[in-house]
Structures are given as C-alpha cells and as structure tokens.
C-alpha positions, 0 to 999 in steps of 0.5 A, a space after each residue: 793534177 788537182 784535188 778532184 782526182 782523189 775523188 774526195 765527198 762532195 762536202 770535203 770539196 766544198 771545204 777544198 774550194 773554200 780554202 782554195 787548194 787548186 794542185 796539191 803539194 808534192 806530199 799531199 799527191 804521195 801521201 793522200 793516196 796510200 792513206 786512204 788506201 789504209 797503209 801506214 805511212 811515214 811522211 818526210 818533209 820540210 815544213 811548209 810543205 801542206 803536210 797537214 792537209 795531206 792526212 786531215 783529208 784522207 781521215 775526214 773521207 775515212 770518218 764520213 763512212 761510218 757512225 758519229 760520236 766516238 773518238 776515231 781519229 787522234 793527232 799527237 803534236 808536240 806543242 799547243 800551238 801546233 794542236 790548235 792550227 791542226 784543228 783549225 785546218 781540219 774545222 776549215 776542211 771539214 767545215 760541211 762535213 759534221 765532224 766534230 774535233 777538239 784540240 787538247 793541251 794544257 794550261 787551259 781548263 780540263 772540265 771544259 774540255 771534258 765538257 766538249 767531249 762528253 758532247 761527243 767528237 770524232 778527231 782530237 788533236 793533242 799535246 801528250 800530257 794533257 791527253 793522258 790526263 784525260 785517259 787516266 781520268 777516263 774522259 778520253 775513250 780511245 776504244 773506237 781509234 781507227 787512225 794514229 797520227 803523230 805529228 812533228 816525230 822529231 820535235 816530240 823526241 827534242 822536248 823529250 816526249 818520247 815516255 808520254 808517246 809510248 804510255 799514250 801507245 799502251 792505252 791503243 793496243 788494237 789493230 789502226 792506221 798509223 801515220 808519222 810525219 817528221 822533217 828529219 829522221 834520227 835513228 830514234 824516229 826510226 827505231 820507233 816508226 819500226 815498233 808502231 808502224 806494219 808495213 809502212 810506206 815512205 814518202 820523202 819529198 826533197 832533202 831536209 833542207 829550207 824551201 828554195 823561195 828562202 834567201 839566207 843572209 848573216 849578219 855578223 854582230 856582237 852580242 850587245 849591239 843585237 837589239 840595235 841592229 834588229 831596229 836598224 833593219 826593220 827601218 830599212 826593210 820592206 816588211 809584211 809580217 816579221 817573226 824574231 826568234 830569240 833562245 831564251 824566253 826573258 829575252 824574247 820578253 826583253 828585246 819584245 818590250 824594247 821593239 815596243 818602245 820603238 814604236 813597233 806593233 809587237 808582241 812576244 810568244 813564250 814560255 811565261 805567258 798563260 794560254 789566253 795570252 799566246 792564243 792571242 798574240 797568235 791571233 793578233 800576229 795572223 790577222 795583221 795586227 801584230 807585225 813582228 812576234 818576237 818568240 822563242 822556239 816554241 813557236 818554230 812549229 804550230 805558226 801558220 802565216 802565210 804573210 811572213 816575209 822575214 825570219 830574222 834569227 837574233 840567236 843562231 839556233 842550236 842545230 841545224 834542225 832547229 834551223 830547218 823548222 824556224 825558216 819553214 815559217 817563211 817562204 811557204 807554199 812558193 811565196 819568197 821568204 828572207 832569213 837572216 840571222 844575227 852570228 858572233 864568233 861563238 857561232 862559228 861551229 854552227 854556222 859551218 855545219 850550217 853551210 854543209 848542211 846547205 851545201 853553200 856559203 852564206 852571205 855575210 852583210 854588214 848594214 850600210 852606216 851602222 856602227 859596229 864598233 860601238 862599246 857595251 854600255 855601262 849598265 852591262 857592265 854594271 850588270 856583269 859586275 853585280 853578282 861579285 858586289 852582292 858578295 862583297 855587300 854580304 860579307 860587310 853587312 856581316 862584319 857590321 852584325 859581328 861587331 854590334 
C-alpha cells in the first residue's frame, strides 16, 4: 500500500513526493483513514513512528475544502521545540497547498506573532501558555476550530500542563474532531481522552517500547569519571550525529563546554539559553554542523534528525518513559540506532525496571584500556568541601568584627 490510496489533493501529493514518503508507517495506515473520516482518535506509539504526518495530512485534505483565513486546525505540544518541528512537517506537506500555519510558544516576541495572525492563518501549533496568552489577549479566535490535537498526552501531564489543557478546552466549547496522541497511557490520559473525546477509536501500534533497529548498551561508571569516558567513546566510535542527555541543565552546559575544549563541534540545549539560541543549536545540530547536542530532557521530543546514530544517556533517566522518548530519537524510520547509558550503583532500581520493561537484560560493557579506578580529583573535593568552609570563614569574620 502507498500514500495514493488515500486519495490525498493533488497539491498534498505533491507535498508527499517531495519529502519522499513512499508506504506509510503502521499509524500513519490506521490513523489516516478515521481521521479524515471525521472520528476522534486516540493515536498509541512510540516516537519515531511518523505520528505526526499521520494527522498534518488528514487536516491539511480536511482545510483545502472550505473558505481560508480563519484558524481551523490547533495542535497543542508540550514544549517549543516540538511546536516548531510540528509546523515545519506541515509547511513541508502543504507547502503547494495555501495553507498558512504558525508555530506559537513563548520566549520569543508576542506582537509579532500577533502580527502573523492578524494576516490570517488556518493551522496553529502551540505551547499551552503562550496560546492563552493570545486568547486572553484575544488575538487567537478559536470560533471557526474544526479539529483539536493534543500532541505528546503524556509529556503534557510530566511538565504539569494539565490546568493550561483544560483552561485552553473551555475557550472551545463547540462541536470538533478531536485527536490525542500519546506514547504511553496513564490513567490521567485516560481519564481526560474520556472527558474530550466522543467515540473515539484506538490505534495502538506495538508495546510502549523502543524501535527494535535500537541496540542498548550500559556502561557502568562512577559518577566523576563520566565526562572521561564520554571522550574515550566519541574517540573510538563511528559516529553521525550524537545526542547526549544530561539531567540537569548546568550539567548539560558544563560537560558541553568541555566536549568543546576537546576539539568536538558541540553545543548544549537547555533551559538557560533564550529562544534564538535553542533554534540555532537545533538548526545547527539538523544540518550537520553540529555533531553532538548535549541536552537536557527538554529536547527528548521536538528533535527530528534522521542522522542520529547514538543516544548516549551520561544520567540514567528518571523512568522508564523518559527513556522510552530519548531513545526514540535514534533508530527512526528503520535506520539502526546505539543507546548507551552511563549507570552508578544508585541506578540499580532503575535499571531493573528498565529490563522488565524490555523484557531482557541489558549488556554491561567496559571500554577496553580505560581506567575505571581512577580517583576524584582534588578540585571535587574541594568542591565537596566548600559549603562547610564558608561556614567556618563566617563565623571567623564574625568573632574578628566582635572583637573590633
């Protein structure tokens, strides 16, 4: 089977061919159909899967039917990144089309967004709270709303989007297609998809798990001796692109500014840069540039680089999902992929139900030549130290201005 069978408007073809989808991906051949049949629909699947082309082109058919310039079609994503890839797949889609879309979200100027829509556009993408700004502001009119997505369900509940999602439902009180796609499905998603949605049909593809073209590997390592191996591993590895995530942003900043000092062409993504600055290392990072982005979680969703050949997890995430989304990054559309991940003995709990969840145990490697017994250096232990010194400067500075 191929695109042609759902019978697509020449322009959306044209926009098929371009990007040279052939056969669609198993949620693409289940999910299409009932959405342009005008159900709602709940969409299961992994990342990486082409969830995304699975319901930009069922709107984009949907919105060539009737009159322009009214805001039809609103795609809610839970981080800016996300958003922005969102509206690219569907300028890349529709690109032949006339459609106009805009990607809205925050850190960025809110005048010239609302410049944009004054022109008129048909399909938003969207963070929650830059789109209430707009609607309290009233320079978002969801009046003409035909079709409701709510992208990445899960990751909206993590980062506590949940009171954002409903004020945004109250503001759309009339009759739409609805349509919620989510990697995994905890009883709030399902508590919520049973408020939202009438009817729904369910389209599971597979078990929550990585695609099977990803290999895991851990790498077991003390917690200071990281940073070291992480270079011994980018010296001896064959490498496209390399995504490094880190869970903290200092760090991701830190162990990116010593990659850099090792002659790596770097750049970290994380919660301290300003919006110009993450669009740039993202666009640096997809067009090659860049080798290795060293990022937070923030960028386990949004990031769509065909060309990543390594996932390399310097901290264990905190659950399984959060694994789940930074593996789908590599491994994508049957390209083979490597994930490893860098464990200490305080990941033992989390590397157990790691292997329940996979249903196998994972490879434990050392690297051949590499000294694992190697102690902190002092500098940490200076560092470690120095909270308890300022105390003691303190309370010396003190008896000094009592005695004066």
């Amino acid at each position: 089977m191929n695109f042609e069978t759902f019978n697509f408007h020449p322009s959306i073809m044209a926009g098929v061919r371009a990007l040279g989808y052939i056969t669609p991906t198993p949620i693409q051949l289940k999910s299409i159909p009932p959405i342009m049949q005008g159900r709602d629909l709940i969409g299961l699947a992994q990342t990486g899967t082409g969830k995304t082309a699975a319901f930009v082109l069922p709107i984009l058919q949907r919105l060539l039917q009737r009159p322009r310039g009214h805001i039809r079609a609103l795609i809610i994503s839970p981080t800016r990144e996300l958003a922005e890839q969102t509206c690219e797949t569907i300028n890349d889609l529709g690109g032949q089309t006339g459609l106009q879309s805009i990607a809205i979200y925050g850190g960025v100027s809110m005048e010239q967004q609302t410049r944009q829509l004054i022109k008129g556009v048909e399909i938003i993408a969207a963070c929650p709270g830059r789109l209430l700004d707009h609607l309290w502001k009233g320079t978002v009119d969801l009046s003409h709303l035909e079709v409701l997505v709510i992208d990445e369900a899960d990751r909206m509940f993590d980062m506590g989007f949940l009171p954002d999602i409903r004020n945004i439902l109250q503001c759309i009180l009339h009759k739409r297609q609805t349509l919620l796609f989510s990697a995994t499905m905890p009883d709030n998603i399902r508590r919520l998809a049973r408020e939202i949605l009438h009817d729904p049909v369910t389209v599971q593809i597979g078990r929550t798990l990585p695609a099977k073209t990803v290999s895991h590997v851990l790498y077991p390592i003390q917690q200071h001796l990281k940073t070291t191996l992480l270079k011994e591993i980018l010296n001896k590895t064959k490498t496209d692109s390399v995504l490094v995530f880190t869970r903290t942003k200092h760090r991701a900043e830190r162990v990116a500014q010593q990659l850099v000092r090792a002659g790596y062409r770097v750049t970290s993504l994380q919660g301290n840069l300003s919006q110009n600055q993450r669009q740039a290392a993202l666009t640096g990072f997809r067009n090659g540039r860049i080798k290795i982005l060293v990022a937070t979680d923030i960028a386990a969703r949004g990031i769509d680089v065909l060309s990543i050949s390594h996932v390399i997890n310097y901290d264990m995430p905190e659950s399984t999902d959060d694994y789940i989304h930074r593996i789908g990054r590599t491994g994508r559309v049957d390209k083979n992929g490597d994930a490893l991940t860098f464990v200490t003995n305080a990941d033992a709990g989390k590397i157990r139900a790691l292997e329940q969840l996979l249903d196998a145990p994972l490879e434990r490697m050392t690297l051949q030549g590499f000294d694992y017994t190697k102690p902190a250096p002092d500098k940490e232990l200076r560092l470690s130290q120095q909270p308890r010194r300022r105390f003691v400067r303190r309370q010396e500075i003190g008896k000094q201005m009592a005695m004066k």
